[in-house]
Steps between C-alpha positions, in 0.01 A plus 500: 500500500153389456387845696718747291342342184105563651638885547616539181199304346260725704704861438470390123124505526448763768784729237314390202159627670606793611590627172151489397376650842753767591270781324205385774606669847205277655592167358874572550451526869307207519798316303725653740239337808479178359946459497461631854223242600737213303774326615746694286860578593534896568768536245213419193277758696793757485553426166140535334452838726826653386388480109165592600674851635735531168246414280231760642838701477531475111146542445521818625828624408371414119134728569727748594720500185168463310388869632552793244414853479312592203616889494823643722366759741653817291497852539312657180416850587876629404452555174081534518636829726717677249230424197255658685670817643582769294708641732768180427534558145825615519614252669331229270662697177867494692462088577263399207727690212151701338274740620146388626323627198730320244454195776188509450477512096733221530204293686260565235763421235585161618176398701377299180768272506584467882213556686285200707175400626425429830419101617301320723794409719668919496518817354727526233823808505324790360678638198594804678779304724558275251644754249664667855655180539650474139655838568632440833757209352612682189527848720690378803601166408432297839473163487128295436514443855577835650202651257250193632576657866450843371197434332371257721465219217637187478860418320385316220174725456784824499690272260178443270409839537817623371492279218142593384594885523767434227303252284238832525778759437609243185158535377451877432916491402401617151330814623769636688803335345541520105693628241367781302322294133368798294698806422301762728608360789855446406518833360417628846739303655744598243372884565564488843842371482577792223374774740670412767850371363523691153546098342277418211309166467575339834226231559676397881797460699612139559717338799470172708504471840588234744254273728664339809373191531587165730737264272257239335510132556586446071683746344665706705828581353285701232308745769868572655555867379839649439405741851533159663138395637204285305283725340273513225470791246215757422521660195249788426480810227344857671389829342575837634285452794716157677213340406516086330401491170647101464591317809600107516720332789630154577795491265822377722702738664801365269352568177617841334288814435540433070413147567199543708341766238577230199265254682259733638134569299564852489806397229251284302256810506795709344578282253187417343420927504151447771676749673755823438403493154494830303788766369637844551750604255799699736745661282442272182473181708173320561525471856214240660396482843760341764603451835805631726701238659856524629798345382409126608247542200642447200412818218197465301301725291216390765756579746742769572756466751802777562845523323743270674764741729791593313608855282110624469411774251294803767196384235561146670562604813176677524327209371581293759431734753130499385506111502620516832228695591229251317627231653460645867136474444502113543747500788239750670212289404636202676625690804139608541394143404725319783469819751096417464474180515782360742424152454719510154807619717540209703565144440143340497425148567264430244619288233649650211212480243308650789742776508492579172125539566497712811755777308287571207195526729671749638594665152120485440450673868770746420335644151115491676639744766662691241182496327293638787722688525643398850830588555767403740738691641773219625695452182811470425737383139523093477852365581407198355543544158814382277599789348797563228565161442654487215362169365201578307656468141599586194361796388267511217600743181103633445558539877818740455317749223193506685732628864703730257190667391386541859765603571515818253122547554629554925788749321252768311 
């Protein structure tokens, strides 16, 4: 008894030292001489050398854990190839949704707000692939993780990257998105609408248009649509040429068309006369500027919609058939909106403010093409759209006499 007590005694002391030792290879193995010289029992010998091994183990298994990368060995010279070339531009205008010339007015445009300076530590994403970035998400829609690949970037850099692009986009908004203020340029617009569709005093065409989005944590009975999927609702006004002229998103898919223009600023605008204001008298009826909506708008003398189907006069019948034709122009403008930028057709997995975001960056994206004059050939009419449903109202009486003198001014 006496001699199991001395062992434990000494392996106390012998432990207690090698815990401040074990980082000294020399004095360890003169520890491990000095048990072998002692009258020790072999187990306490087995003992002390077997947490020698596991702690040398540990030691390194935590060095190893503690070893990072800095950067991930990626390939860069993808997108450096088809910058440079000339001979690629196709191919960058087919995958990058602009030509390289508006690309590269789009650089200049936004390189105030998005580009960076290079560090001590690496170079910083020139502009150039920054704003290609941007363009890849909203054109093809891939994920943040499939455009870091692409790109050779990190996720959360693509994710940033993205982000800044739109915050950019959002800061020239006003130069490429904005109802027309002073009465030249809504007389053009108004013009232009007149030449083309024989329809006096048209200042736009207005429709909403459906989102998808993924159902949101709070909420998300309201972004369940009546087409049976979570969406949330864009609702923009166009002139003659599909492009915006008013654009906001984020309202929930549930919400209907009449509703969503009550709460929207473009409503306020109307009503306090900073925009549409101004008469033409059409057969003895001062007839002020308004927009074409269908029949989920309610009628407004800032809004004409078409005579509800029944026993039309030909007059009538004619005058829908031009509103019919109006209101095409928005369901082609967000045909070549969604055909453009893909990212608005499918179910995203940004969060829905973020959504609401991303779609009118690409509005913005949609009218500087336009602008430039950059057009795209894959287009097509939205399906997204809720037309003739019959829920917008009652209709208003200035409303009527302002349609019924249309209507005889589409009869001469």
């Amino acid at each position: 008894m006496a001699d199991f007590e001395d062992h434990v005694v000494i392996f106390s002391i012998l432990f207690l030292c090698f815990r401040f030792l074990s980082r000294c290879s020399r004095l360890r193995q003169s520890l491990f001489l000095l048990m072998r010289t002692t009258q020790i029992s072999k187990a306490v010998l087995s003992t002390m050398m077997l947490i020698s091994r596991r702690r040398q183990s540990g030691l390194r298994h935590r060095r190893m854990n503690r070893l990072r990368v800095w950067v991930y060995p990626r390939d860069q010279r993808w997108f450096g190839e088809i910058h440079r070339n000339p001979a690629m531009h196709g191919f960058f205008r087919e995958h990058f949704r602009m030509s390289f010339d508006s690309f590269q007015a789009l650089c200049r445009i936004l390189s105030p707000f998005m580009a960076k300076r290079n560090t001590r530590f690496r170079a910083a994403v020139p502009i150039e692939k920054r704003v290609a970035i941007g363009l890849w998400r909203l054109g093809t829609g891939e994920s943040y993780r499939s455009t870091s690949i692409t790109f050779g970037v990190g996720k959360c850099t693509a994710l940033n990257i993205v982000h800044d692009f739109i915050r950019a986009l959002f800061h020239v908004r006003e130069d490429y998105i904005s109802f027309p203020t002073n009465g030249r340029e809504l007389g053009n617009v108004m013009n232009k609408f007149e030449l083309k569709y024989g329809l006096p005093q048209v200042a736009g065409v207005i429709d909403g248009s459906h989102v998808k989005i993924k159902a949101p944590q709070e909420d998300h009975e309201a972004y369940y649509n009546r087409k049976q999927c979570y969406s949330i609702v864009l609702q923009g006004v166009t002139d003659s040429e599909c492009k915006f002229l008013d654009a906001s998103a984020g309202y929930p898919g549930s919400v209907h068309d009449a509703r969503i223009l009550r709460r929207s600023d473009l409503f306020r605008q109307i009503s306090t006369g900073d925009i549409m204001g101004g008469t033409r008298v059409i057969n003895n009826v001062n007839v002020r500027p308004y927009l074409i909506g269908d029949t989920a708008y309610p009628l407004r003398p800032y809004l004409m919609t078409a005579y509800h189907s029944g026993r039309l006069t030909p007059p009538q019948q004619r005058f829908n058939k031009v509103l019919t034709k109006l209101r095409v122009v928005v369901e082609r403008a967000y045909g070549k909106l969604k055909m453009r930028w893909r990212c608005i057709l499918k179910e995203l997995e940004d969060d829905t403010q973020r959504v609401a975001d991303i779609t009118l960056a690409c509005c913005i994206l949609h009218n500087f093409c336009i602008i430039m004059g950059d057009d795209f050939d894959d287009s097509d009419e939205d399906e997204s759209s809720d037309d003739d449903d019959d829920d917008g109202g009652e209709d208003d009486d200035e409303g009527q006499e302002i349609r019924r003198a249309l209507t005889e001014y589409l009869s001469q």
